[in-house]
FIGU-172569 format. One record per residue (C-alpha): residue number from 1; chain; x, y, z. Coordinates in pm, 1 decimal, m for minus. Layout:
<recs>
     n   chain          x          y          z
   NUM       A          X          Y          Z
...
</recs>
This chain:
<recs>
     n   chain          x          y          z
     1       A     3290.9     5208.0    m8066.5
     2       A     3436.0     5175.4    m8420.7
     3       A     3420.4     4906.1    m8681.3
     4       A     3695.0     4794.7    m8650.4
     5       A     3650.1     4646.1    m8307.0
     6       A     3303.9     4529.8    m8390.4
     7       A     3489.6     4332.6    m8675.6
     8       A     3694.7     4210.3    m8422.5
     9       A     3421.7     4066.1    m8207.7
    10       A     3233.0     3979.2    m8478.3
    11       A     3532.3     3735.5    m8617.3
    12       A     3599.0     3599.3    m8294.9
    13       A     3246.6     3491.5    m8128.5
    14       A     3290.8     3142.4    m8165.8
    15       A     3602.5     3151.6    m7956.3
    16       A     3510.8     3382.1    m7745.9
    17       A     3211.1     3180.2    m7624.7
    18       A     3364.6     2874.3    m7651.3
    19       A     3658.6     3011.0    m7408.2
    20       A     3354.8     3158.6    m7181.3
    21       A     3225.8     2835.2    m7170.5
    22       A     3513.1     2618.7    m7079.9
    23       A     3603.9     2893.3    m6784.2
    24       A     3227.3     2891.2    m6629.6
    25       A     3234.1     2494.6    m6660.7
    26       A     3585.4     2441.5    m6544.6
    27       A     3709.0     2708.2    m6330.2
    28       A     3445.7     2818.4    m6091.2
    29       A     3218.3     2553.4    m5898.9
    30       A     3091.7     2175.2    m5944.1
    31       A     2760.8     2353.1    m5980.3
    32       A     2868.2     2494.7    m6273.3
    33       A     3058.1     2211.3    m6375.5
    34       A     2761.7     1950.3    m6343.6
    35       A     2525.4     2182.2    m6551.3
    36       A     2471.8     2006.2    m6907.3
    37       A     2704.8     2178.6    m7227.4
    38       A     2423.6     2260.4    m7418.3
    39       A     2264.7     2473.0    m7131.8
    40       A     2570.3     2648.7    m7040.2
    41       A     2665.8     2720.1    m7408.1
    42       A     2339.5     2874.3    m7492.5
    43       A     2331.1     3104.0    m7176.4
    44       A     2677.5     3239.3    m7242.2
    45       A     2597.6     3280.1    m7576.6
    46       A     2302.4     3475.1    m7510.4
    47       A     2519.7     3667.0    m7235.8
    48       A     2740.1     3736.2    m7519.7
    49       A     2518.7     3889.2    m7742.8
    50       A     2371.8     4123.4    m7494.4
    51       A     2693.1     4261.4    m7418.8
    52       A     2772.8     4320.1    m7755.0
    53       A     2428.7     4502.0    m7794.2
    54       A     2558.2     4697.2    m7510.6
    55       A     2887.0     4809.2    m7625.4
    56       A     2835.5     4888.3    m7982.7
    57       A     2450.6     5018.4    m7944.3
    58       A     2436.1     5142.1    m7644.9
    59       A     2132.7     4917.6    m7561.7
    60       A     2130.1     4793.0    m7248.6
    61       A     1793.4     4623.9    m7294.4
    62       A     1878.6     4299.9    m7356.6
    63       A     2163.3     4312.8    m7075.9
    64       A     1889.7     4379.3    m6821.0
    65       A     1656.2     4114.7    m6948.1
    66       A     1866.7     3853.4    m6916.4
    67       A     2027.6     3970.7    m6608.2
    68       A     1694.5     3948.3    m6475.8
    69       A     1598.8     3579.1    m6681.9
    70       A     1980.7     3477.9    m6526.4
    71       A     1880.8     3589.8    m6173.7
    72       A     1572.8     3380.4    m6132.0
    73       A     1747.3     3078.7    m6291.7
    74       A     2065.0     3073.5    m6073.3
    75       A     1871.3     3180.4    m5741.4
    76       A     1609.6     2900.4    m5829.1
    77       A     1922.0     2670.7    m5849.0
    78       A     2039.3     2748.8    m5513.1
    79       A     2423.7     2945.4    m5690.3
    80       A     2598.0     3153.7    m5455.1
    81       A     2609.4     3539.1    m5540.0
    82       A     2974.8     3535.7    m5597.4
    83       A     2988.0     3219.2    m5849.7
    84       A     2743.6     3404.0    m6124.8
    85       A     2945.8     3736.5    m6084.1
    86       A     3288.9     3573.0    m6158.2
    87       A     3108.0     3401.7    m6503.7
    88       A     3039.3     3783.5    m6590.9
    89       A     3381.5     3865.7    m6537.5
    90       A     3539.1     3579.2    m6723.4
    91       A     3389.7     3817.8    m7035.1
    92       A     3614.4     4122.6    m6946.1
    93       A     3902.5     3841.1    m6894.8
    94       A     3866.1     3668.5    m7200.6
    95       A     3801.4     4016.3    m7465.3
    96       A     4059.7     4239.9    m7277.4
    97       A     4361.3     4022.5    m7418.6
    98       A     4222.6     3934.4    m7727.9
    99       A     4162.1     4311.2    m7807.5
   100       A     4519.8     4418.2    m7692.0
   101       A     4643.9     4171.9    m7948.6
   102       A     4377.1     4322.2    m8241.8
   103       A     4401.2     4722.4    m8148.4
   104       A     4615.3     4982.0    m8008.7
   105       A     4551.2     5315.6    m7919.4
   106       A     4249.8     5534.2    m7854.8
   107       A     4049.2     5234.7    m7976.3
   108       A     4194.2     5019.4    m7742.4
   109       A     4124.2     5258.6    m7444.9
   110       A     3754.8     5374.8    m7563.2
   111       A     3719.6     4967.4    m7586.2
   112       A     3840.0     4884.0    m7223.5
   113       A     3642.8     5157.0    m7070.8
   114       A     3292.7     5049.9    m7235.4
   115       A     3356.0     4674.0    m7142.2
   116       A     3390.6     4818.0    m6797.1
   117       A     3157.0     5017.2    m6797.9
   118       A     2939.3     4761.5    m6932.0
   119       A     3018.2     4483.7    m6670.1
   120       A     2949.2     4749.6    m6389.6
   121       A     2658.4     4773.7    m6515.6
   122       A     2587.3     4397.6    m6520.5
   123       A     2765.6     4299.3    m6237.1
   124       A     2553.2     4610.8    m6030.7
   125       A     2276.3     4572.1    m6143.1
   126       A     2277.4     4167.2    m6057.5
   127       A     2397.7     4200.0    m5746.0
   128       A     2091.9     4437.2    m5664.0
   129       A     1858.8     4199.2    m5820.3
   130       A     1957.3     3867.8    m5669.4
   131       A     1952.5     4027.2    m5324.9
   132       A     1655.7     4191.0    m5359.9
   133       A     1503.1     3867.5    m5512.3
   134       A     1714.3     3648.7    m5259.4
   135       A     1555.2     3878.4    m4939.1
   136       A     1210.7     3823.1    m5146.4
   137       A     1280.4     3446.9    m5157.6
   138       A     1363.1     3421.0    m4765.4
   139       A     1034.9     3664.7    m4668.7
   140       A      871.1     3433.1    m4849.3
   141       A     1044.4     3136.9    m4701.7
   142       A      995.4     3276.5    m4344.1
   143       A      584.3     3354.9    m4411.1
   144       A      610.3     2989.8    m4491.2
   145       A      800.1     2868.9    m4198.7
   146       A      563.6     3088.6    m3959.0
   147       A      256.6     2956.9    m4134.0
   148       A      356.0     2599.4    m4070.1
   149       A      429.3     2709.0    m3734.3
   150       A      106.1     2856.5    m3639.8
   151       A       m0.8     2561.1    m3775.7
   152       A      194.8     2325.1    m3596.6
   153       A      203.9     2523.9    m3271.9
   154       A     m246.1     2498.0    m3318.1
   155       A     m187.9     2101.0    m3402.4
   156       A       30.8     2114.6    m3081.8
   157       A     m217.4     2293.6    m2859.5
   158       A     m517.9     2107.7    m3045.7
   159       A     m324.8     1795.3    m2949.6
   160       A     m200.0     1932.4    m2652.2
   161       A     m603.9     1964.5    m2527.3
   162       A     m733.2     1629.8    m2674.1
   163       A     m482.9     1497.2    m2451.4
   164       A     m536.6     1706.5    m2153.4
   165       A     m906.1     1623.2    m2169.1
   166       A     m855.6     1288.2    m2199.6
   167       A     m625.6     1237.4    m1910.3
   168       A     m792.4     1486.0    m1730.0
   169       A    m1155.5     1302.9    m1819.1
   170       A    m1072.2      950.3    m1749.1
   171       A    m1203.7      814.7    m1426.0
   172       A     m906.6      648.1    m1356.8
   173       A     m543.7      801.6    m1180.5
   174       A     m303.0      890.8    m1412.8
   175       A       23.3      968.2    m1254.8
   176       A      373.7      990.1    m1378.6
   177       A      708.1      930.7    m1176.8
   178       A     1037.8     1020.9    m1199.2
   179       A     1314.1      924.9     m921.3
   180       A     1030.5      808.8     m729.6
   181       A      941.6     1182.0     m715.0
   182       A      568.2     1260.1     m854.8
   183       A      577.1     1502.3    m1149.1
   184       A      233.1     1485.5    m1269.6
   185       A      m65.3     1358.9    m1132.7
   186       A     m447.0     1393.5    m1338.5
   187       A     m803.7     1483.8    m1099.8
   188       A     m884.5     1164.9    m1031.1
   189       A     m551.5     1096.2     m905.4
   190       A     m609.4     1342.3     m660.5
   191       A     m967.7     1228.1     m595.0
   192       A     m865.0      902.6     m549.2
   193       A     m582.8     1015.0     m252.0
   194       A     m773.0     1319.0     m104.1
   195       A     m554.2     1556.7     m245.7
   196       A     m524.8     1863.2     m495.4
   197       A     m320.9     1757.2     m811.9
   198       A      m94.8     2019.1     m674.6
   199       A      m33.4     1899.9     m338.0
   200       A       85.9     1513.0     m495.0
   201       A      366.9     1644.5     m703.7
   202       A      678.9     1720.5     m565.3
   203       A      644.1     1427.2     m331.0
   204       A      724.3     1081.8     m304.5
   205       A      513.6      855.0     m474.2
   206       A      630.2      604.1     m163.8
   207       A      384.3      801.5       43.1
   208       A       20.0      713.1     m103.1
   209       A      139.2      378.0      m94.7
   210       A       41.4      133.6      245.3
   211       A      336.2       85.6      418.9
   212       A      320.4     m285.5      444.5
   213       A      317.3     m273.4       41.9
   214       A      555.1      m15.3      m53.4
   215       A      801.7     m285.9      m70.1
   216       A      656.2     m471.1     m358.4
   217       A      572.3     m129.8     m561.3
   218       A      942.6        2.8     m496.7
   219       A     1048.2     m354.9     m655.5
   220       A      801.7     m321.3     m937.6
   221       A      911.4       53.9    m1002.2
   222       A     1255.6      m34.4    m1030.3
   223       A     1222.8     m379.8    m1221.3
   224       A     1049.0     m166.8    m1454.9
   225       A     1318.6       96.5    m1518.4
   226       A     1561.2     m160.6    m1534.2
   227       A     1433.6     m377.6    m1774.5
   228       A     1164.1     m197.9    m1989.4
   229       A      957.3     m526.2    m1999.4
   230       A      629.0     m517.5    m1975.6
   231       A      500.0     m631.7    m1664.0
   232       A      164.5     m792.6    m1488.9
   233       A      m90.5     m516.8    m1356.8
   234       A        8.5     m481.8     m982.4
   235       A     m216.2     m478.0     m686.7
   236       A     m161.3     m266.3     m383.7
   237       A     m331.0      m81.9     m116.5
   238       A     m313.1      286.3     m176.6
   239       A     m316.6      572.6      129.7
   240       A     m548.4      823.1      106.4
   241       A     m505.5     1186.4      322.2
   242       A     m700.0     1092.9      619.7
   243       A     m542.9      756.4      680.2
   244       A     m795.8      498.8      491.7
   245       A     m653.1      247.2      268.3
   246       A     m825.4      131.2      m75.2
   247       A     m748.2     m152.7     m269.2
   248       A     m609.2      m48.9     m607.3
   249       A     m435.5     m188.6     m936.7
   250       A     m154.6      m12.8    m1139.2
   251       A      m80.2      m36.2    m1537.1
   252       A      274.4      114.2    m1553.4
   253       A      554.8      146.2    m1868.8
   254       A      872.4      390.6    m1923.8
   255       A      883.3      674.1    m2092.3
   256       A     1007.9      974.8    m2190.1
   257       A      860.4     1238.7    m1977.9
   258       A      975.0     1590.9    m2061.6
   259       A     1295.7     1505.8    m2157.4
   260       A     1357.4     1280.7    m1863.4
   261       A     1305.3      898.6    m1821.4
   262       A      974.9      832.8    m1594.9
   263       A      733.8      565.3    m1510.8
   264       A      365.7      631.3    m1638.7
   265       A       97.0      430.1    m1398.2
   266       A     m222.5      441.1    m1431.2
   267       A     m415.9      374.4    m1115.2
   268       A     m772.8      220.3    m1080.3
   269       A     m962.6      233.7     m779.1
   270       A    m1070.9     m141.8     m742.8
   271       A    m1260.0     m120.8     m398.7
   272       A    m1632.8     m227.9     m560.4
   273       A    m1451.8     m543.6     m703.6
   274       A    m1261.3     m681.9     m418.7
   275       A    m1559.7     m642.5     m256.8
   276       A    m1798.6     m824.4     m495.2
   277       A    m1495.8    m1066.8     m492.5
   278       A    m1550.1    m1124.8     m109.1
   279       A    m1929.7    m1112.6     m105.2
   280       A    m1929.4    m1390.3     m345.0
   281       A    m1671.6    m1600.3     m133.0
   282       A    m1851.9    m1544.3      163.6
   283       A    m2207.8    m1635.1       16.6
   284       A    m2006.8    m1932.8     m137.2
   285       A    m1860.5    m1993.4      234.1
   286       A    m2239.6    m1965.3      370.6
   287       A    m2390.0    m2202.4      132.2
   288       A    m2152.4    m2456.4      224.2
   289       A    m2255.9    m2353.9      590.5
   290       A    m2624.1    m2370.1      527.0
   291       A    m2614.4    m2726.6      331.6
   292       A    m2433.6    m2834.2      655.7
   293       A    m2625.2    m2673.5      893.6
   294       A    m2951.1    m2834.2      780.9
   295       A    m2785.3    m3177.9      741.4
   296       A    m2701.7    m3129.6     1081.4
   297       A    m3041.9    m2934.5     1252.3
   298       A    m3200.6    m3255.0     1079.1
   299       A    m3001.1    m3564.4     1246.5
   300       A    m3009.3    m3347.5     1566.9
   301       A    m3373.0    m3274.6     1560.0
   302       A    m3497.0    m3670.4     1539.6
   303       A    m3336.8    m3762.2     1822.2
   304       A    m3382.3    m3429.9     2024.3
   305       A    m3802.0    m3512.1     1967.6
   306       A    m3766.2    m3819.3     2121.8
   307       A    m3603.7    m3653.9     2464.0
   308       A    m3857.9    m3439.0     2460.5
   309       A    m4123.6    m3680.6     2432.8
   310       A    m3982.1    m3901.9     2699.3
   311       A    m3869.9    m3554.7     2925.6
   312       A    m4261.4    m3452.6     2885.5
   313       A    m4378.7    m3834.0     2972.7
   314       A    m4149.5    m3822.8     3287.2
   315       A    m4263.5    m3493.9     3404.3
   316       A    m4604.5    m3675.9     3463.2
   317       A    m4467.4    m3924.3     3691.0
   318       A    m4665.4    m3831.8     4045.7
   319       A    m4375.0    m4003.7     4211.9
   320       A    m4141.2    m3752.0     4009.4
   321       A    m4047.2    m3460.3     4312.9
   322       A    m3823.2    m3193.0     4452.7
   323       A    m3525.3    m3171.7     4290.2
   324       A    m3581.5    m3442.8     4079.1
   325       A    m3902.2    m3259.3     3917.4
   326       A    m3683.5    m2952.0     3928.4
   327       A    m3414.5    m3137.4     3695.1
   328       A    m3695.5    m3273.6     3439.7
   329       A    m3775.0    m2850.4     3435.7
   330       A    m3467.7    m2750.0     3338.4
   331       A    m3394.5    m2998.7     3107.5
   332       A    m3744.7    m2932.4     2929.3
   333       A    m3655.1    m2619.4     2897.4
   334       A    m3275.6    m2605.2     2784.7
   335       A    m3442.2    m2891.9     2482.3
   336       A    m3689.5    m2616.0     2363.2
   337       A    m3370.9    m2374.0     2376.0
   338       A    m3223.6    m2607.4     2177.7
   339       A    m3535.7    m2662.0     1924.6
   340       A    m3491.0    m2255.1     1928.7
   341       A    m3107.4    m2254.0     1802.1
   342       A    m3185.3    m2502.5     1546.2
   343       A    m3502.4    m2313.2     1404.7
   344       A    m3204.2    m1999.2     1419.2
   345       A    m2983.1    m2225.7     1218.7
   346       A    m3237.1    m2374.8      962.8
   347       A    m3416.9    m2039.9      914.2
   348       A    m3028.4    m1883.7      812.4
   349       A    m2994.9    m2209.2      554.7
   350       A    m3273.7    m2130.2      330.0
   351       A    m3322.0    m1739.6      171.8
   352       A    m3542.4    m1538.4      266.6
   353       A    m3896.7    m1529.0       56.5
   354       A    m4065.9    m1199.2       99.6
   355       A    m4457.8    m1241.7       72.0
   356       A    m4573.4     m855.1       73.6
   357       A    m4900.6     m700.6       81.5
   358       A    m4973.0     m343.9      157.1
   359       A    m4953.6     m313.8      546.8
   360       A    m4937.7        3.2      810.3
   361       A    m4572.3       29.2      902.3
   362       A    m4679.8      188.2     1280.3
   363       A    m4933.9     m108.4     1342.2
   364       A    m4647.1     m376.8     1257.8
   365       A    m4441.2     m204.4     1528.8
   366       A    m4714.8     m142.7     1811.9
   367       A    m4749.5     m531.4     1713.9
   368       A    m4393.2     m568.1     1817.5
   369       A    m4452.3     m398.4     2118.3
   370       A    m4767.5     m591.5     2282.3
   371       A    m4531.3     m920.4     2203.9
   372       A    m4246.2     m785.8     2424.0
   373       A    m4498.0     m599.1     2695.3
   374       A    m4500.7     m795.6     2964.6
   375       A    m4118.4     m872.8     2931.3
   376       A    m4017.8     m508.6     2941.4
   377       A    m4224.1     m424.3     3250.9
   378       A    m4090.8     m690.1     3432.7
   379       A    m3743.7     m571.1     3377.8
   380       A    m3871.0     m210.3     3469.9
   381       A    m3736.1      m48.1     3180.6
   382       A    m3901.9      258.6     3017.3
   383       A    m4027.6      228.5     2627.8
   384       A    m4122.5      546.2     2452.6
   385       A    m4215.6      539.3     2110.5
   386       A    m4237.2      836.3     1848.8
   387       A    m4417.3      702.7     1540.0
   388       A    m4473.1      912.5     1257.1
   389       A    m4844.9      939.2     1148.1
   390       A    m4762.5     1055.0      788.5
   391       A    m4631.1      727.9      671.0
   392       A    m4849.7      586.9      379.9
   393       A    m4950.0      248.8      368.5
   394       A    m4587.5      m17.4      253.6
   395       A    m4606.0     m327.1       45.1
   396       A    m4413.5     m513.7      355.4
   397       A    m4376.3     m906.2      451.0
   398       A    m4545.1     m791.5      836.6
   399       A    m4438.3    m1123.4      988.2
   400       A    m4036.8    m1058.1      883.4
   401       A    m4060.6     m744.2      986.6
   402       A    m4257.5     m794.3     1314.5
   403       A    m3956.6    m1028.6     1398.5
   404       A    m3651.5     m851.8     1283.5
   405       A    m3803.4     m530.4     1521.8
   406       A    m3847.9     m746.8     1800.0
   407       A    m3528.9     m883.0     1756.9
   408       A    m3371.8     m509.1     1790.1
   409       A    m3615.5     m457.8     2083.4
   410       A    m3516.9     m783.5     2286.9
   411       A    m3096.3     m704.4     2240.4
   412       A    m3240.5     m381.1     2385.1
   413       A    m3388.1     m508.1     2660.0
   414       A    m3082.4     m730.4     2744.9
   415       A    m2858.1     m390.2     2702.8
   416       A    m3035.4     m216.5     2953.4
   417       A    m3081.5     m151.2     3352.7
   418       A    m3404.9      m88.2     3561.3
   419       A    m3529.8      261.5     3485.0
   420       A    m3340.9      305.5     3142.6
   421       A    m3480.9      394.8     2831.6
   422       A    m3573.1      204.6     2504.7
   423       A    m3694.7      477.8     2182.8
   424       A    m3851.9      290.9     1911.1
   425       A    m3921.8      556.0     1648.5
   426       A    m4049.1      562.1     1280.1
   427       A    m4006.7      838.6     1071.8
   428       A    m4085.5      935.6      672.5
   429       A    m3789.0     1110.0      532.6
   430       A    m3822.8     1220.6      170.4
   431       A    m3477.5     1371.9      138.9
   432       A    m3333.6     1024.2      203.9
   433       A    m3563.1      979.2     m125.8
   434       A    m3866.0      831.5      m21.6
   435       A    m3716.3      639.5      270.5
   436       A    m3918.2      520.7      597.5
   437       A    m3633.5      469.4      892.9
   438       A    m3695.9      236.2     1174.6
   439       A    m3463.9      332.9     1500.8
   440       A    m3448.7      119.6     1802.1
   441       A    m3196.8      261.3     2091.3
   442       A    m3123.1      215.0     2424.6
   443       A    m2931.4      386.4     2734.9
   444       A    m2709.2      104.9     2793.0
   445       A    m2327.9       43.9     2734.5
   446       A    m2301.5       20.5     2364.7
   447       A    m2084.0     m161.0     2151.3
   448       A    m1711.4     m109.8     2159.2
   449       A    m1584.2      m14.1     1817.3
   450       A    m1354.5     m259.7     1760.9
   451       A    m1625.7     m490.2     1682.6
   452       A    m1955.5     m245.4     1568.1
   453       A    m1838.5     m337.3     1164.6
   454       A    m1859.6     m720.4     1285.7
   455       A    m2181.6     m761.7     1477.6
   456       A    m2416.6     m816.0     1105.8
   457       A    m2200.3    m1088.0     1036.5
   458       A    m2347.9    m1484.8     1060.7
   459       A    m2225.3    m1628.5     1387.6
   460       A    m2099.0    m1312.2     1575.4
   461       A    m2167.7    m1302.4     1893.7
   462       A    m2071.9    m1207.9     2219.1
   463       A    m2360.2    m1338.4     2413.7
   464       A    m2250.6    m1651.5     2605.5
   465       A    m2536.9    m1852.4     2463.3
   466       A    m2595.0    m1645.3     2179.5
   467       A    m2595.0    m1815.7     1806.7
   468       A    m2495.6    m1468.5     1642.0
   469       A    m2774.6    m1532.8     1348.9
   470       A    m3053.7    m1243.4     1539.8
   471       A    m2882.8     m933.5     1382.2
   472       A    m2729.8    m1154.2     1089.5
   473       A    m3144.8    m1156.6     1067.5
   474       A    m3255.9     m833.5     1067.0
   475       A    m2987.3     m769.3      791.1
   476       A    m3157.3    m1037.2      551.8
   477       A    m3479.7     m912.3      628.5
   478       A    m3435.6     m545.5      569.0
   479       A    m3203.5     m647.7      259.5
   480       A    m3556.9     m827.3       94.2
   481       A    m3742.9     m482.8      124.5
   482       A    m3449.1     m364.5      m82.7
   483       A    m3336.2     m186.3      266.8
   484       A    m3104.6     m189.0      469.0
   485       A    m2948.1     m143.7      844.4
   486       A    m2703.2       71.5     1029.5
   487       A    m2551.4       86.5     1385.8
   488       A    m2428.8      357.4     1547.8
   489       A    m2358.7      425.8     1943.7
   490       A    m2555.9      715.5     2040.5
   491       A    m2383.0     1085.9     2189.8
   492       A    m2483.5      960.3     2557.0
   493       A    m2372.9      604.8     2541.8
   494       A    m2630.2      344.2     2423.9
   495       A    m2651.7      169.3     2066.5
   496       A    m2916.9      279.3     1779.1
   497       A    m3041.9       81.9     1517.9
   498       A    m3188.1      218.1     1211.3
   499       A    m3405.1       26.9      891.7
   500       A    m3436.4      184.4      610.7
   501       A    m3677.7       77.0      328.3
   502       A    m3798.4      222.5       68.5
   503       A    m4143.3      326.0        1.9
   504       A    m4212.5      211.4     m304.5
</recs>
C-alpha cells in the first residue's frame, strides 16, 4: 500500500479510534456499553494498530495475537459471537469513507481490497477461535457438570443406603400411606403383621388395623392430613396374618412422599409393656386382696377356734346319738374345711420364701405319691410313673414342691373315672437348656378352651367348693425355682401339666 494512504491513517488515528470507540460503546450492546472508557479505548486502540501492521506490512502477527488475547477476554465475559464481530467491522465502516474522501483511483481500490482482505482474515480467524475455545469452554463445563453429578448421584446413593439401612435396621414398623393405600412398608413392618414387605403395599392400611379400632385411626389419619398439626402418639390394636391382635402405638406426620402427599407412621410393637402395665395392676389388685384376706382369715379364725372347741367338747357328750352325733360329724368336719380355705387364703397373702437345699427331684415325687396312695386306690384309678434316672441332684424347696405336685395329682384324681389313667413323668431335657419338666396328665374330660388361659389365675374356679388358689399355687411355686407351668389338653382327651425348672 503506498504512502500516501499510510499518511492518511497515520494523520487520522486519533479520530479513527475515537469514532471506533464511540460505535463499540454506543451502537452495539449494554455489554459493551457498561465496559469502562479507558478499557474499551485501549483495546480498540490496540485493534487499530494491528490492523495497520497488517495492511501496510503485511504482518499479520499482531492481528492474530490479539485476536487470540480478544477471544479469551470476551468469551471469559460471557459476549455473544456476533457482538465482537460487528466491533471488527465498525473498522472497515469507519476507514472506507474516510479514504474515499482522501484517495481516488487504483489507490483507493488496492486500499479497499486489503482492508477486506484484512477483516476476513480477522473476522475468520475469530470466529474459528471463539468456537473452538467456546466448544472447549462447554467440554469443560460438561466434565464439570458430570463430575458433580457422579458426585451427587454417589452422595444420593450413599444417602440413599444410610437411609435404607436405617429404616430397614430399626426394630420398629416404618410404613408410609398415601390415600389410605400402603406405598412402603420397612422388615419389621412386615414382621410385625406376618407379611412380606411386598405383600403390605398396594393394600389398605385399614386392613392391619382391628376392626373395632379402625375408626379412631381413620379419624387420626385424616385429622392429620387436614391439619398438619402434630398430634399425640396413638394406640391401637394392630391385625396380624393369622388373625391375632397386638397392642401397638403409632408416631405419624405428612410428608412429601415421592412427589405425592403421604402420612409417615412409625409403628411400635408395645405388647411387653401393656403387659408389664397389667402385671403390675394386678399384683397391685392382689396386694389389696391379700391385706384383706388376712384381716379377714384373722377375725374369722378366733371365733371359728372356739366352735371347734365347743363342736369337739360336744362330740364327747355320751348322751350325744344318732343323728344328733351324725350332725356334730359333719359340722366338725365342714369347720376343718373351713380352717383349710383360710390356710388357702393366708398362704396366697404372704410371698412365697423358697428355702432350697440340694434334693433328688424323683424322691420328692415318689414322696408325692405315698401321700396320695391310699386315695388313688380307693378311687380305682391307674398311676404310672416314668421318672428319668439321669436327673442330677436340684437346689429345690422339697416341701413347695411336694405340694404343688400333689396339688396337680389330686385335680387329677378328681378328673378321672375308675380304671383311667394318671402319668406322672420327669424328664431331663437339655435342648430346652438345662430344663427338668414335671408332667402330670390324666384320661379325663379336659378343660374347655374357652377358659384353659384362665385357670392360673387367683380365684378361678369351677369346682363348686373350690377357692381357685391350688393351681394359682403351683404357678407361685414353680415361678420361685425361676420355672414355670403350662397346660395343654392331651391328643386323646385329658389335661397335662408340665413344670419346668431349671437346673441350675
Amino acid at each position: 500500500m503506498r504512502s500516501s494512504l499510510i499518511d492518511i491513517f497515520h494523520d487520522n488515528k486519533t479520530a479513527i479510534i475515537a469514532e471506533w470507540t464511540n460505535s463499540v460503546r454506543t451502537q452495539i450492546s449494554a455489554m459493551y456499553a457498561n465496559r469502562p472508557v479507558d478499557e474499551v479505548i485501549g483495546t480498540v486502540t490496540e485493534a487499530y494498530e494491528a490492523f495497520i501492521s497488517a495492511l501496510f506490512n503485511n504482518d499479520f502477527i499482531q492481528i492474530n495475537r490479539f485476536i487470540e488475547k480478544i477471544t479469551r477476554m470476551r468469551l471469559t465475559a460471557g459476549f455473544p459471537l456476533s457482538d465482537v464481530q460487528m466491533a471488527f467491522e465498525f473498522f472497515r465502516s469507519i476507514s472506507i469513507p474516510l479514504l474515499i474522501q482522501k484517495t481516488t483511483g487504483d489507490d483507493l481500490e488496492d486500499a479497499i481490497i486489503s482492508i477486506n482482505h484484512c477483516l476476513t482474515h480477522t473476522i475468520h480467524r475469530f470466529s474459528d477461535l471463539f468456537q473452538s475455545m467456546q466448544q472447549e469452554k462447554i467440554l469443560k463445563q460438561n466434565q464439570l457438570l458430570e463430575e458433580q453429578v457422579r458426585i451427587r448421584t454417589a452422595e444420593l446413593k450413599e444417602s440413599e443406603q444410610r437411609y435404607k439401612i436405617l429404616v430397614e435396621e430399626i426394630n420398629d414398623g416404618f410404613v408410609v400411606v398415601h390415600d389410605e393405600v400402603v406405598v412402603f412398608v420397612n422388615s419389621a413392618t412386615g414382621l410385625m403383621h406376618g407379611y412380606q414387605p411386598a405383600q403390605m403395599i398396594g393394600q389398605k392400611f385399614w386392613n392391619f388395623v382391628d376392626p373395632r379400632h379402625r375408626k379412631k385411626v381413620k379419624a387420626s389419619y385424616y385429622r392429620k392430613l387436614e391439619t398438619r398439626d402434630p398430634l399425640p402418639m396413638l394406640e391401637y390394636l394392630r391385625i396380624t396374618r393369622n388373625g391375632e391382635c397386638y397392642p401397638t402405638e403409632i408416631f405419624s406426620k405428612v410428608t412429601d412422599w415421592d412427589g405425592r402427599l403421604s402420612v409417615i407412621g412409625i409403628c411400635r410393637d408395645i405388647t411387653a409393656r401393656v403387659q408389664m402395665e397389667q402385671k403390675i395392676r394386678e399384683s397391685e389388685r392382689m396386694a389389696d386382696i391379700g391385706r384383706m384376706t388376712t384381716s379377714l382369715s384373722h377375725e374369722i379364725r378366733n371365733p371359728l377356734s372356739a366352735v371347734q372347741m365347743n363342736l369337739q367338747i360336744l362330740k364327747k357328750n355320751p348322751l350325744l346319738q344318732g343323728n344328733d352325733q351324725k350332725r356334730v360329724d359333719i359340722s366338725v368336719r365342714e369347720v376343718k374345711r373351713l380352717e383349710k380355705i383360710l390356710q388357702e387364703l393366708l398362704d396366697f397373702a404372704k410371698p412365697i420364701r423358697v428355702n432350697v437345699k440340694k434334693e433328688s427331684l424323683n424322691e420328692l415325687l415318689l414322696s408325692s405319691i405315698e401321700l396320695l396312695e391310699m386315695k388313688i386306690e380307693s378311687e380305682h384309678i391307674i398311676l404310672q410313673t416314668d421318672l428319668d434316672p439321669t436327673i442330677p441332684l436340684m437346689h429345690l424347696d422339697g416341701q413347695l414342691l411336694v405340694q404343688a405336685v400333689l396339688n396337680l395329682l389330686l385335680n387329677a384324681v378328681e378328673a378321672s373315672t375308675a380304671g383311667k389313667k394318671i402319668h406322672l413323668r420327669s424328664q431331663y431335657d437339655r435342648e430346652l437348656g438345662e430344663m427338668v419338666e414335671i408332667m402330670v396328665s390324666d384320661e379325663g374330660p379336659g378343660i374347655p378352651e374357652n377358659i384353659i388361659s384362665d385357670i392360673f389365675k387367683p380365684f378361678f374356679t369351677t369346682k363348686v367348693r373350690g377357692t381357685g388358689l391350688g393351681l394359682n399355687n403351683v404357678k407361685r411355686i414353680a415361678e420361685a425355682h425361676m420355672g414355670r407351668v403350662e397346660v395343654r389338653n392331651g391328643f386323646h382327651n385329658g389335661a397335662c401339666f408340665t413344670i419346668q425348672i431349671p437346673v441350675q
